[in-house]
N, C-alpha and C positions, 0 to 999 in steps of 0.2 A: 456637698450639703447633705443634711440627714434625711431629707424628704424627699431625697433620689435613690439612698442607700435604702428606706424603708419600703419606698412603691410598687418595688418590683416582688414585693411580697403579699403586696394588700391583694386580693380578689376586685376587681370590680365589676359592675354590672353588666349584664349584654348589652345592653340598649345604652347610646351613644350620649356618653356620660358629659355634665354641664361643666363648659369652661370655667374656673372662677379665679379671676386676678387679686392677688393678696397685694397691696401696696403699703410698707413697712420698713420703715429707717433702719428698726430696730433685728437684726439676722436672727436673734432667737425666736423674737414673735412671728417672723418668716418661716423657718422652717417648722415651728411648734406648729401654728395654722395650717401648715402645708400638709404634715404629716395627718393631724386629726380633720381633714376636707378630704383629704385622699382614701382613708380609711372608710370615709361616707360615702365614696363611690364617685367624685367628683375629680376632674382634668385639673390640678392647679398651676398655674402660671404666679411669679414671682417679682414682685420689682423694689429697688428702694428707695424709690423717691418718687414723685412724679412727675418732673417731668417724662424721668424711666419708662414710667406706663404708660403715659400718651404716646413717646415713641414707640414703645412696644406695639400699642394698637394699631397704631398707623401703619406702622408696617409688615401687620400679620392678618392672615388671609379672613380670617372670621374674629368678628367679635365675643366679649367672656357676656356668658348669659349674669353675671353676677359678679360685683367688684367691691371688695373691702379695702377700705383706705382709713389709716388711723389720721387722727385729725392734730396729733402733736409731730409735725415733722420739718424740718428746711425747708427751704424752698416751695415750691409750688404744692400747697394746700389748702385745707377748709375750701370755703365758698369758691377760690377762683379753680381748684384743682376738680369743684364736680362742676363747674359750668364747662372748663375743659373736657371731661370726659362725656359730659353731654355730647360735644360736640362731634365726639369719633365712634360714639356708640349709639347702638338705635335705642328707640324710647325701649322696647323691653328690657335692654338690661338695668338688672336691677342695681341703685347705688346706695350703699352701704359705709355709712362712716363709724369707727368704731375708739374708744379710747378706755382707758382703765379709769378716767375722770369726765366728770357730766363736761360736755363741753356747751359752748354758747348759744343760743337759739338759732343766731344771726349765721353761723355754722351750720350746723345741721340740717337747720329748715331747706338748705341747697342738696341735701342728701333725701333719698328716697326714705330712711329708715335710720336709725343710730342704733349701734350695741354697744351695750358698756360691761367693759371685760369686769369679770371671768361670765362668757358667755359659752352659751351651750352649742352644741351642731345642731339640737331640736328647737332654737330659737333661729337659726337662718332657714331649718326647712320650713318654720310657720311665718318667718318674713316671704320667703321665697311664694308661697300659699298665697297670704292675704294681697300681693303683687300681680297673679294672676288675676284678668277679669273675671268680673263676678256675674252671675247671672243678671238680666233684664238691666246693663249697662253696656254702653257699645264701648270697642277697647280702649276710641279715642279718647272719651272718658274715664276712663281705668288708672290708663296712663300717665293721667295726671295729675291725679291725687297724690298724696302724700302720704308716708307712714313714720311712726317713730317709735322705734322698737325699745322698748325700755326693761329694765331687771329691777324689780321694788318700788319702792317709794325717789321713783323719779322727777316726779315735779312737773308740772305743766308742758303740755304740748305748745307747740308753737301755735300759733292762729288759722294757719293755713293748713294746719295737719289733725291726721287723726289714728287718735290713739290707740295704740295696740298693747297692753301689759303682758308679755311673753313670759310665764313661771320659768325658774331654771335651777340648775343644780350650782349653785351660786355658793360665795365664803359666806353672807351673808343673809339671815332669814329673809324671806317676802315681809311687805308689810299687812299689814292685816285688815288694810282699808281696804277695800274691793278687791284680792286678792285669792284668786281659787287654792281651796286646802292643798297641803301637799303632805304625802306621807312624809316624815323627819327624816332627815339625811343620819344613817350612822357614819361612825367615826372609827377609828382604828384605837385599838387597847391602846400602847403605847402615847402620853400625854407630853407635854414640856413643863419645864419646872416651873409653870404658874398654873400646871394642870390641863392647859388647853388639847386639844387632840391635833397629834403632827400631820397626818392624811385625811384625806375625806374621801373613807372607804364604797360613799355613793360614785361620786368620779372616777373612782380609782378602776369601782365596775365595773362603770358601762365604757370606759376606756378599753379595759382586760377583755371584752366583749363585742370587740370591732379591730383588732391586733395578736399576731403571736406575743406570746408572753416573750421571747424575748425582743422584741422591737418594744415592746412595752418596756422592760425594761430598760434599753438603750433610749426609750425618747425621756425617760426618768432622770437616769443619768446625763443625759444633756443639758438637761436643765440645773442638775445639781449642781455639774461641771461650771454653767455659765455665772450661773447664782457664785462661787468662789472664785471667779476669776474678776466678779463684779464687786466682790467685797475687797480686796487687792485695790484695786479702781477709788475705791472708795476711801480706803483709807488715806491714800496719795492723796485724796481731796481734799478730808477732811485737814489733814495739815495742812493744804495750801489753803483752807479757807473759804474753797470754792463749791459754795451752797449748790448752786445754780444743777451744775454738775453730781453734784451730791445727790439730788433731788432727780434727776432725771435719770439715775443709775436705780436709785429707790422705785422710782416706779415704770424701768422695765423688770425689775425683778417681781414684783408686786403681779404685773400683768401677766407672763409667762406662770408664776404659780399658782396663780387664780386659774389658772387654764385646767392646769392637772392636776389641782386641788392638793396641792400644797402649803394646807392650810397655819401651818407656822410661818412658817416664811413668808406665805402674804402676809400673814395678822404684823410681822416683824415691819418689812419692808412697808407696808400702809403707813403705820407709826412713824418710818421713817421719812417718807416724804410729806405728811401731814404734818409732823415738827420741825422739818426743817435743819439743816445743820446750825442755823446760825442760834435759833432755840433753844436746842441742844446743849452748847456750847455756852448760853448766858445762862441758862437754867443751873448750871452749876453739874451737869449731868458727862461725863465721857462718852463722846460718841462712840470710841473704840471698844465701850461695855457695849453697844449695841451692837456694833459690829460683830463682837465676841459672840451676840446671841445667836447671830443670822449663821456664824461657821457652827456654832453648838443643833441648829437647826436641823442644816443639813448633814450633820452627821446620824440626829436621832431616825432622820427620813431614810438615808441610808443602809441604817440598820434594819427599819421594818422592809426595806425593798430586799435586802440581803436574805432574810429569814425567809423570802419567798420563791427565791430562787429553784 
């Protein structure tokens, strides 16, 4: 995996760094999380499912102070997979449900906190913050609260929760409703042919700023790699018809390049699981032209990562 071949290169802290369990169907957004938690100084452990996790905790000597679990997955998730990990972990670890799509209140609200990809490493250390007790509340009380971490114009907390709006280096502006200013994110020269900008040279920073450039580069290429091996995938689908599939290949690509600000290929891939192959296909449109776009994508990506070599 990439996030064993990068770690032995990352520095980490002296002081005895926070376990944090990544639970992820999807192996890209596995090792992507892995690699950029590891770089922040943090222990990451791995699973892909959950049952996985529960096993895994049960059978390992200390609990992770902090547990990501996306909420689109088989088997044991949402609601029953955090009332299970309630049950092996102590009330301080913190729980963390995460997805590239809002998920459902009835969801969440069993989670300590929600992120919605492309999310930042400075939105889990301000989850991780507002998790710790607060002055003139004793922990018991602490503990019990609720939080829901959100990126923009997210929409109503649940009832039982309270609200935390976490700014972030996101594909998408903040909304402007309660909203703390944020300097503008620039973008890389190089655009796509409807002019958008292929990188998002804020991300691209503070990533180059927490990594050797070349592991930088290799977690780039990884992604690129997976992004074409996903469009392969896709095309099979799209002849057999199978949206379903279609649609869930769209948004792990979405999700891994929101991560590293891969911002054509998210703007692509969003579009693509927002329409839908079956859409697509009555619209009178070739899905294979969008296909076309996502391989034209990352090649333009490639070039500006090549130039910097």
């Amino acid at each position: 995996m990439l996030c064993l071949i990068l770690y032995s290169a990352i520095v980490t802290p002296q002081t005895k760094p926070m376990r944090v369990l990544v639970i992820d169907d999807d192996p890209m957004s596995r090792d992507l999380l892995a690699v950029l938690l590891q770089a922040e100084g943090y222990k990451v452990e791995c699973a892909e499912s959950g049952d996985d996790a529960i096993t895994q905790i049960r059978h390992s000597g200390t609990s992770p102070g902090l547990v990501l679990a996306d909420t689109q997955m088989p088997g044991l998730t949402g609601a029953r997979l955090a009332s299970e990990l309630r049950r092996v972990c102590p009330p301080e670890t913190l729980l963390l449900a995460m997805s590239g799509s809002h998920s459902p209140e009835q969801v969440i609200s069993h989670f300590d906190g929600f992120l919605l990809k492309p999310f930042s490493m400075e939105q889990i250390s301000a989850a991780l913050e507002a998790h710790n007790p607060v002055s003139g509340k004793t922990k018991a009380r602490a503990t019990r609260e609720r939080w829901t971490v959100v990126r923009g114009p997210a929409g109503r907390s649940p009832a039982n929760a309270r609200l935390i709006s976490i700014a972030s280096t996101s594909m998408q502006p903040e909304s402007s409703r309660g909203a703390r200013s944020q300097p503008p994110l620039v973008t890389s020269m190089e655009t796509s042919s409807a002019g958008l900008p292929v990188l998002n040279e804020d991300i691209y920073q503070r990533l180059a700023a927490t990594m050797p450039a070349p592991q930088l580069r290799q977690l780039y290429q990884m992604c690129v790699n997976d992004v074409r091996t996903r469009i392969a995938s896709m095309r099979r689908l799209a002849e057999a018809h199978d949206g379903a599939a279609f649609e869930r290949e769209a948004h792990s690509i979405k999700g891994g390049c929101g991560m590293l600000g891969a911002a054509e290929l998210h703007r692509i891939a969003a579009e693509l699981e927002a329409n839908g192959l079956e859409t697509i296909i009555s619209e009178g449109v070739q899905s294979v032209n969008s296909l076309d776009e996502l391989t034209s994508a990352c090649d333009r990506l490639e070039r500006i990562l090549g130039s910097r070599a």
